[in-house]
C-alpha positions as a LaTeX table, in Angstrom:
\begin{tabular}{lrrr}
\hline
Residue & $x$ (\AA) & $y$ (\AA) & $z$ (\AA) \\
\hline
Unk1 & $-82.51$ & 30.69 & 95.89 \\
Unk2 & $-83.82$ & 34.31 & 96.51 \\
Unk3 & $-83.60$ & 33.92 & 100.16 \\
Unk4 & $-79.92$ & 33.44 & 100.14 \\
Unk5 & $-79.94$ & 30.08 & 100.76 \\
Unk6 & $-78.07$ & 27.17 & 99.20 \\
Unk7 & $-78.80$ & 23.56 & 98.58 \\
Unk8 & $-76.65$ & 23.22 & 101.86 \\
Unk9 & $-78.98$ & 24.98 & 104.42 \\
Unk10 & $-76.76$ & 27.55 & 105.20 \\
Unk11 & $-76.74$ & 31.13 & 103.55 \\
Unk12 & $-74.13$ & 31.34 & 100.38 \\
Unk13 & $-72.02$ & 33.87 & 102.34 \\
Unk14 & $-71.87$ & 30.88 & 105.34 \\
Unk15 & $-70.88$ & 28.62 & 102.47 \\
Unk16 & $-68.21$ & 30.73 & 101.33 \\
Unk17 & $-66.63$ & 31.69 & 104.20 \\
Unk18 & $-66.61$ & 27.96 & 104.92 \\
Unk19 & $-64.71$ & 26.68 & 101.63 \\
Unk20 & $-62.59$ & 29.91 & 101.83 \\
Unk21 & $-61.24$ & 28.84 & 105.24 \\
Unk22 & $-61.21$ & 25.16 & 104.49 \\
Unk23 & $-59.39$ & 25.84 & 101.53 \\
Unk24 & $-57.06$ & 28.37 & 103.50 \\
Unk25 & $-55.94$ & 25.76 & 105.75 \\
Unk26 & $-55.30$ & 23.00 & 103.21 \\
Unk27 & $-53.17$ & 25.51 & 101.13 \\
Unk28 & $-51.22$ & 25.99 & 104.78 \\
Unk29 & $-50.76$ & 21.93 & 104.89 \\
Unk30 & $-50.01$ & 22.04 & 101.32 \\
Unk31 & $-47.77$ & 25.01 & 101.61 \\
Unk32 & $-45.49$ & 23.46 & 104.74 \\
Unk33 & $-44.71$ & 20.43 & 102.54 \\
Unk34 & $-43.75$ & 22.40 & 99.93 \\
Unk35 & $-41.49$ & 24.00 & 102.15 \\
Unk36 & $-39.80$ & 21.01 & 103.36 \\
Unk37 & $-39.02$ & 20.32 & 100.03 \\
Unk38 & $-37.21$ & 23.32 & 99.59 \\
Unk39 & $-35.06$ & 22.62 & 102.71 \\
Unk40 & $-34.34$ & 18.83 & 101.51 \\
Unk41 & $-33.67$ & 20.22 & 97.99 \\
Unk42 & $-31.14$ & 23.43 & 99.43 \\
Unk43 & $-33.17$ & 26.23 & 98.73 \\
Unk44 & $-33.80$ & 28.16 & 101.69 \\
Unk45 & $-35.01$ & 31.27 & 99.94 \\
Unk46 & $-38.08$ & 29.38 & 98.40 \\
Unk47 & $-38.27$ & 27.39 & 101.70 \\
Unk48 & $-38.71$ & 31.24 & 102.98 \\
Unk49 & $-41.41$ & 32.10 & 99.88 \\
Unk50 & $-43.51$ & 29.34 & 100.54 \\
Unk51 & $-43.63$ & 29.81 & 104.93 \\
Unk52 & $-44.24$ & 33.45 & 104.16 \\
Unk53 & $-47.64$ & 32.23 & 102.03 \\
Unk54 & $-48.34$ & 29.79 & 105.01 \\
Unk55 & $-48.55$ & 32.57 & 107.24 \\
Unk56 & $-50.07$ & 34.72 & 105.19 \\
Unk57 & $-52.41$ & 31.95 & 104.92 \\
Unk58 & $-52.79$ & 30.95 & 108.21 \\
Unk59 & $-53.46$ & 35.22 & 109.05 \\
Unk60 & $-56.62$ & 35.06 & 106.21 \\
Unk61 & $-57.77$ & 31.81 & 107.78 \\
Unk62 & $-58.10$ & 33.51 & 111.21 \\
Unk63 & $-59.73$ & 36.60 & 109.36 \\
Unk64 & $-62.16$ & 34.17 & 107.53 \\
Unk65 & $-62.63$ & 32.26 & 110.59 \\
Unk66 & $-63.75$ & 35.43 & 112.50 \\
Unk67 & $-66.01$ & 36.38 & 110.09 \\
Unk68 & $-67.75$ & 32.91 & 110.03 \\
Unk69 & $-68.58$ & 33.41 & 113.74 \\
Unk70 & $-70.12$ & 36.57 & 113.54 \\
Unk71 & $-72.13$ & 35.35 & 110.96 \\
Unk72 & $-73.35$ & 32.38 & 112.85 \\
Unk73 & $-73.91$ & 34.63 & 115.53 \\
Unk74 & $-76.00$ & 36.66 & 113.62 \\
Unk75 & $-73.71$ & 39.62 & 113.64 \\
Unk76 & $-73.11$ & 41.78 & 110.65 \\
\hline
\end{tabular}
C-alpha cells in the first residue's frame, strides 16, 4: 500500500522490526539448545560458537527492540 501500510495495520518498517526481533529471540532459544548439545556431545569450542551467536543475538534483539519503540513512539 502507498501509505506504508500492511495488511497488518501497522507500517512495513513496524512489521519488520517485529519479525526481525521475534525471529532474533527464537534463533537465541534455538541457539542455547544447540549449545547444550555441544556440551552433552564434548565439544566445548562449538558449545563456545554457538553462545557467542546467542549473544550476538540477544545484543541485535535489544538493538531491534529499541528501534521498535521509537517507532511506536513516533520517533525517527
Amino acid at each position: 500500500m502507498s501509505d506504508g501500510q500492511n495488511t497488518y495495520g501497522v507500517s512495513n518498517l513496524e512489521y519488520d522490526l517485529i519479525t526481525t526481533l521475534s525471529n532474533l529471540l527464537q534463533g537465541s532459544e534455538a541457539l542455547h539448545k544447540y549449545a547444550q548439545d555441544a556440551e552433552q556431545a564434548g565439544d566445548s569450542e562449538c558449545a563456545t560458537l554457538f553462545r557467542t551467536l546467542m549473544d550476538n543475538n540477544r545484543a541485535s534483539a535489544q538493538q531491534f527492540r529499541s528501534a521498535l519503540q521509537r517507532q511506536l513512539s513516533g520517533g525517527q
